[in-house]
CHARMM internal coordinates of N, CA and C (Angstrom, degrees):
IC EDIT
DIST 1 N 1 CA 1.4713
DIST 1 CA 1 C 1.5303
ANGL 1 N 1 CA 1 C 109.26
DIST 1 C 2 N 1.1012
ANGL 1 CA 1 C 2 N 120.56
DIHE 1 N 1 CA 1 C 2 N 123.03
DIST 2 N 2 CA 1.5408
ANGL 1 C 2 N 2 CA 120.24
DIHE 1 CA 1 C 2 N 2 CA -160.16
DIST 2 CA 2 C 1.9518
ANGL 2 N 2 CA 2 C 94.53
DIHE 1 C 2 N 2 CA 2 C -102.20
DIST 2 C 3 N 1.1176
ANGL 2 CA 2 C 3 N 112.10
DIHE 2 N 2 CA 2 C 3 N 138.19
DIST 3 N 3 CA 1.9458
ANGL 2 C 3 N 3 CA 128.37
DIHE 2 CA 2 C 3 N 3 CA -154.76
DIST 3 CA 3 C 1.8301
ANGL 3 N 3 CA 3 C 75.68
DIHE 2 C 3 N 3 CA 3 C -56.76
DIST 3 C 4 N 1.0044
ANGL 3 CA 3 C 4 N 128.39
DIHE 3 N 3 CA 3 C 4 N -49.52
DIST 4 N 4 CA 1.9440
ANGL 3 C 4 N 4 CA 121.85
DIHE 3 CA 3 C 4 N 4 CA -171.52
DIST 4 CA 4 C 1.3300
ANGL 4 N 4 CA 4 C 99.98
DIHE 3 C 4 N 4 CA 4 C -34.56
DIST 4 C 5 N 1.7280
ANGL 4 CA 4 C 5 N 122.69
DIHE 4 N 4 CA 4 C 5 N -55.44
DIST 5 N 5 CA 1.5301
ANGL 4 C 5 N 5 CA 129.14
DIHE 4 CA 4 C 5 N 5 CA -164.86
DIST 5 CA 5 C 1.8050
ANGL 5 N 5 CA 5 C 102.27
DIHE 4 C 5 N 5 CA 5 C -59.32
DIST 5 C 6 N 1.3565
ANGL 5 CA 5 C 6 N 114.50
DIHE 5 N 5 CA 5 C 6 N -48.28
DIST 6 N 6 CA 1.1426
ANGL 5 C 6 N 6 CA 141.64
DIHE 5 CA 5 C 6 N 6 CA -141.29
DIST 6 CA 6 C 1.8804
ANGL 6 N 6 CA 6 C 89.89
DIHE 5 C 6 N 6 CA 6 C -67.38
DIST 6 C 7 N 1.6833
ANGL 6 CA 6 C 7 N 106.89
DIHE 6 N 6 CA 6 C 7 N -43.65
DIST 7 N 7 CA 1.5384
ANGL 6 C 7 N 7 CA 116.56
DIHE 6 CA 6 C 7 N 7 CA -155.69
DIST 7 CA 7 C 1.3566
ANGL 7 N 7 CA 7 C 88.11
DIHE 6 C 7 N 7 CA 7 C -78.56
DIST 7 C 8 N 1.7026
ANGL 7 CA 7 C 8 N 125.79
DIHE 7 N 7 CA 7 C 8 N -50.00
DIST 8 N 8 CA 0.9250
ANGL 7 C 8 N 8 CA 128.01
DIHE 7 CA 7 C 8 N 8 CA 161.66
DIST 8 CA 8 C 1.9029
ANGL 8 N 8 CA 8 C 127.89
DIHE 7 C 8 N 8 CA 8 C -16.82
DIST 8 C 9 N 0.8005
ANGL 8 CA 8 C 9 N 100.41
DIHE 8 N 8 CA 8 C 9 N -66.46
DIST 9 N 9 CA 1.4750
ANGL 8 C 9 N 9 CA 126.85
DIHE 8 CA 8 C 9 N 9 CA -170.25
DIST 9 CA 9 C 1.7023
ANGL 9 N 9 CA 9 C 95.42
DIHE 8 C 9 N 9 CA 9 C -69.04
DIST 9 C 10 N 1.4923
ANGL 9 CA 9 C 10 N 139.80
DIHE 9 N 9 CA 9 C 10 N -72.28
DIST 10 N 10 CA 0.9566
ANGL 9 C 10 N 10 CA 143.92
DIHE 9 CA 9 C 10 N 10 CA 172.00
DIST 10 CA 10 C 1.2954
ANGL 10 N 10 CA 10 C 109.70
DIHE 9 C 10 N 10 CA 10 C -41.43
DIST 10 C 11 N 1.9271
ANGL 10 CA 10 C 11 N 129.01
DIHE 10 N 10 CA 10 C 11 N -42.73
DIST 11 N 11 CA 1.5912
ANGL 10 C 11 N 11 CA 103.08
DIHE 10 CA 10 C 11 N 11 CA 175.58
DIST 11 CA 11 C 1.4174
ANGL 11 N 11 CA 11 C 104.25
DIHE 10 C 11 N 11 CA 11 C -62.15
DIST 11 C 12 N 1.3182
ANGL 11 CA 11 C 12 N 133.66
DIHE 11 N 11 CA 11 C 12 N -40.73
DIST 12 N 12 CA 1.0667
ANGL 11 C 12 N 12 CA 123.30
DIHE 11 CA 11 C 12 N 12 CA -153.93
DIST 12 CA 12 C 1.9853
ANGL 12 N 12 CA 12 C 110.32
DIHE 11 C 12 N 12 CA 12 C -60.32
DIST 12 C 13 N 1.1577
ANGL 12 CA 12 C 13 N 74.47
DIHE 12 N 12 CA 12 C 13 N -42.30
DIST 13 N 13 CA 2.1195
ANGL 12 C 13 N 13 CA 84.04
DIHE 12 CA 12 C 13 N 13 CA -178.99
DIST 13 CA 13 C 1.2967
ANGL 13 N 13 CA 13 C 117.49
DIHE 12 C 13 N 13 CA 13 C -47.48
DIST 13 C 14 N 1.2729
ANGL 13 CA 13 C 14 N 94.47
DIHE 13 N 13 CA 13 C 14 N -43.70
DIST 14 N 14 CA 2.0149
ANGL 13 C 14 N 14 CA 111.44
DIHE 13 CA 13 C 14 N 14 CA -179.37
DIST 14 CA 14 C 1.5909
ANGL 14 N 14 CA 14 C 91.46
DIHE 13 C 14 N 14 CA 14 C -81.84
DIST 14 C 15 N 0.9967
ANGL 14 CA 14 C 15 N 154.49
DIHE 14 N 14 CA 14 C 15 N -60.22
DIST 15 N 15 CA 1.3140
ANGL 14 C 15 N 15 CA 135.70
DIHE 14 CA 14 C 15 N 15 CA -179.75
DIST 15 CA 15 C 0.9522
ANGL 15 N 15 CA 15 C 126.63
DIHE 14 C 15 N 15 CA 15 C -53.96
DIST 15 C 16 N 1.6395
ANGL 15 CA 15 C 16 N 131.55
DIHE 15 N 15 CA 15 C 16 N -26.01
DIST 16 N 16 CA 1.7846
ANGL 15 C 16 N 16 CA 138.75
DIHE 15 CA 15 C 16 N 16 CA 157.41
DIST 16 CA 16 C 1.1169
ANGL 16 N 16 CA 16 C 92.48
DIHE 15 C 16 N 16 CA 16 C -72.16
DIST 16 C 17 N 1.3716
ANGL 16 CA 16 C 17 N 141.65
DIHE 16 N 16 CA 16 C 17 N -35.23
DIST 17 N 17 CA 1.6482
ANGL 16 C 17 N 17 CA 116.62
DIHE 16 CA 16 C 17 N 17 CA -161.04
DIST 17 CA 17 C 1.8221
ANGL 17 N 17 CA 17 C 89.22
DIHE 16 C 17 N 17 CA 17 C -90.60
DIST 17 C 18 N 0.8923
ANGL 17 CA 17 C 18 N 132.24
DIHE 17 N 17 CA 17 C 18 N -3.46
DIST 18 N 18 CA 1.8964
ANGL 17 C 18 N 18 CA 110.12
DIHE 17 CA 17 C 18 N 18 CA 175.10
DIST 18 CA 18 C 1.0751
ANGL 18 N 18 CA 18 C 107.12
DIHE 17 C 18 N 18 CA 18 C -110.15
DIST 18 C 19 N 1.8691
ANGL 18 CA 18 C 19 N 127.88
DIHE 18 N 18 CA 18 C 19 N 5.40
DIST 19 N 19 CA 1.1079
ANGL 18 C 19 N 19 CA 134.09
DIHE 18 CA 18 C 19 N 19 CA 173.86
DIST 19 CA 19 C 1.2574
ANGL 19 N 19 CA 19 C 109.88
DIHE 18 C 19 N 19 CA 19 C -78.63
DIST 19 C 20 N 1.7199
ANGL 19 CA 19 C 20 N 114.77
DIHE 19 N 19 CA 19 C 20 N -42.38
DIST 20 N 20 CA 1.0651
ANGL 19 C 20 N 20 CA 132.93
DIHE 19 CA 19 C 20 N 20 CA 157.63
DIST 20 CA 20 C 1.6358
ANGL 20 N 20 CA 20 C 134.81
DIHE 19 C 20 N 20 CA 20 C -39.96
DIST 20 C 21 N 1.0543
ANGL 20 CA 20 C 21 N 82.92
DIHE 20 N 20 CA 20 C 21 N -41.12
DIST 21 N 21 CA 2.2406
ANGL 20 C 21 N 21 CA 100.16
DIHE 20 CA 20 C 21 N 21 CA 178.36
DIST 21 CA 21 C 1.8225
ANGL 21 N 21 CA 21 C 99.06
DIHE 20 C 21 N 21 CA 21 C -90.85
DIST 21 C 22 N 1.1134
ANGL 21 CA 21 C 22 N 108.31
DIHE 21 N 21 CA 21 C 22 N -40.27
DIST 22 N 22 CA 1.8903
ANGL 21 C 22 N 22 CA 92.09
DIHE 21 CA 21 C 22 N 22 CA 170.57
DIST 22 CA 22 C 1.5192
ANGL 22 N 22 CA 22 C 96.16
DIHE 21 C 22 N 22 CA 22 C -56.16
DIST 22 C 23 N 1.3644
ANGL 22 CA 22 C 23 N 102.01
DIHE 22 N 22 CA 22 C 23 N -75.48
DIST 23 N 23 CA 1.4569
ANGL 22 C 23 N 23 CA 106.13
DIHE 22 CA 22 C 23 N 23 CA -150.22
DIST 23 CA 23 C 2.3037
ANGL 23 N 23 CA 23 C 105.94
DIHE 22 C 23 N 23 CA 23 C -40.05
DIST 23 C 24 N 1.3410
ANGL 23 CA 23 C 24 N 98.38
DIHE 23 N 23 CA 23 C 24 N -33.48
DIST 24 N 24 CA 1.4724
ANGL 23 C 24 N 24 CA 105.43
DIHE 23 CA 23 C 24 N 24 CA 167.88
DIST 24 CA 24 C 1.7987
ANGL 24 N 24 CA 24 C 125.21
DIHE 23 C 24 N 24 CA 24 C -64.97
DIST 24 C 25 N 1.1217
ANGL 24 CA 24 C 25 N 95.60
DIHE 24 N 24 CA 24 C 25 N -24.92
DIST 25 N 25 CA 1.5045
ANGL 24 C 25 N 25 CA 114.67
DIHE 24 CA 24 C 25 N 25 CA -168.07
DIST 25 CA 25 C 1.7795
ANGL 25 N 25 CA 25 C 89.98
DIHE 24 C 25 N 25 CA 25 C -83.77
DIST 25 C 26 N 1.3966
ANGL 25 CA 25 C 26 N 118.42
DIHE 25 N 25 CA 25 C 26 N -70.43
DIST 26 N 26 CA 1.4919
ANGL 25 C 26 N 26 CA 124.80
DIHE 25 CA 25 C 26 N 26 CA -167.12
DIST 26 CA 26 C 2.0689
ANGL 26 N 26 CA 26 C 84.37
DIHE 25 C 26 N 26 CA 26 C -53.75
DIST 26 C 27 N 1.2154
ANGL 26 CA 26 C 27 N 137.86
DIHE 26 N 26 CA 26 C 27 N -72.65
DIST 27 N 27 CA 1.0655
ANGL 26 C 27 N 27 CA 119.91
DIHE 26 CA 26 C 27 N 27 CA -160.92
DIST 27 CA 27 C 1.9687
ANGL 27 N 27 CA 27 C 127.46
DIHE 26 C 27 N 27 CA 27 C -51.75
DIST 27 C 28 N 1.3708
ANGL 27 CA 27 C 28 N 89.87
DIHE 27 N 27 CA 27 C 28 N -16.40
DIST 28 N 28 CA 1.6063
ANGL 27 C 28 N 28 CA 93.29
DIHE 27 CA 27 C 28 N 28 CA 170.39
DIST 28 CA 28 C 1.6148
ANGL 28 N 28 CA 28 C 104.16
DIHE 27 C 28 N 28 CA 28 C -91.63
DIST 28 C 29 N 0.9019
ANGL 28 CA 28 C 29 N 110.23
DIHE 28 N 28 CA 28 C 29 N -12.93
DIST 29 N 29 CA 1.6705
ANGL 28 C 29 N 29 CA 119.64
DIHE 28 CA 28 C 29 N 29 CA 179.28
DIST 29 CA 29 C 1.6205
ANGL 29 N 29 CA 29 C 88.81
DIHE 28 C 29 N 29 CA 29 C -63.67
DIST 29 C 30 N 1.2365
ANGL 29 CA 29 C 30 N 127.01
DIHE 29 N 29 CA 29 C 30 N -93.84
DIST 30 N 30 CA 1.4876
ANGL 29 C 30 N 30 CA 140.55
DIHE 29 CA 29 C 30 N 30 CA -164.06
DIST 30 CA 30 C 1.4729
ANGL 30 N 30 CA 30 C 86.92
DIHE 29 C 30 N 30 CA 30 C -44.36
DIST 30 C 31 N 1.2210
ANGL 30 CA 30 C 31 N 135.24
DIHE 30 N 30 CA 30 C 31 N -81.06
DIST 31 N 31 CA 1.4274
ANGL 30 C 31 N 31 CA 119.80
DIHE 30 CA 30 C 31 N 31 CA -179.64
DIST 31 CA 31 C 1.3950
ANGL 31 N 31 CA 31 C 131.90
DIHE 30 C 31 N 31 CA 31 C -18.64
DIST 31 C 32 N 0.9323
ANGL 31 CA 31 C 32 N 117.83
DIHE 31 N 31 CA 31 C 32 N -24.58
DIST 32 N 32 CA 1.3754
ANGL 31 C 32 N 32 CA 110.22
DIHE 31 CA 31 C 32 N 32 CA 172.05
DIST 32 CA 32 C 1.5857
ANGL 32 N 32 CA 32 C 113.86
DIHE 31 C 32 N 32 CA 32 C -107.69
DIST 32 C 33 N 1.2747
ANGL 32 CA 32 C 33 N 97.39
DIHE 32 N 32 CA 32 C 33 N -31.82
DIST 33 N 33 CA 1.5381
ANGL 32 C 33 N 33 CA 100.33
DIHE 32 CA 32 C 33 N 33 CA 176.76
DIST 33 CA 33 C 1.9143
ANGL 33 N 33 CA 33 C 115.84
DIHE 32 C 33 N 33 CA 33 C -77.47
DIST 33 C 34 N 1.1228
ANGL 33 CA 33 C 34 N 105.04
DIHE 33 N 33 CA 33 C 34 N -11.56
DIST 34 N 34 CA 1.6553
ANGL 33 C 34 N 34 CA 119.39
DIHE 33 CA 33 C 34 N 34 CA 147.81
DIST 34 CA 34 C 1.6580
ANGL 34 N 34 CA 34 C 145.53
DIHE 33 C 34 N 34 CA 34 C -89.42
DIST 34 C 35 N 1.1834
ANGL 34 CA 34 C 35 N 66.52
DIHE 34 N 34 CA 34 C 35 N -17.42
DIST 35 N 35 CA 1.8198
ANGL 34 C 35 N 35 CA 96.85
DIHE 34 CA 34 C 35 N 35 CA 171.70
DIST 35 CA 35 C 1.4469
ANGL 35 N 35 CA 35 C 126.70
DIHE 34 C 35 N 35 CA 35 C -49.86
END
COOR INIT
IC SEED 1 N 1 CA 1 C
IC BUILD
């Protein structure tokens, strides 16, 4: 695996993991504003 694939691969992780915290963030959003 040459470190290019590697950087590759790592943005991607960090970009599902803050896809993850919006998508968490907007659901506490409606939560309160339904609350």
């Amino acid at each position: 695996m040459r470190a290019d694939d590697l950087l590759t691969a790592t943005d991607e992780v960090l970009t599902a993991a803050d896809d993850i915290l919006t998508v968490a963030d907007e659901s506490n959003l409606f939560r309160k504003i339904f609350s």
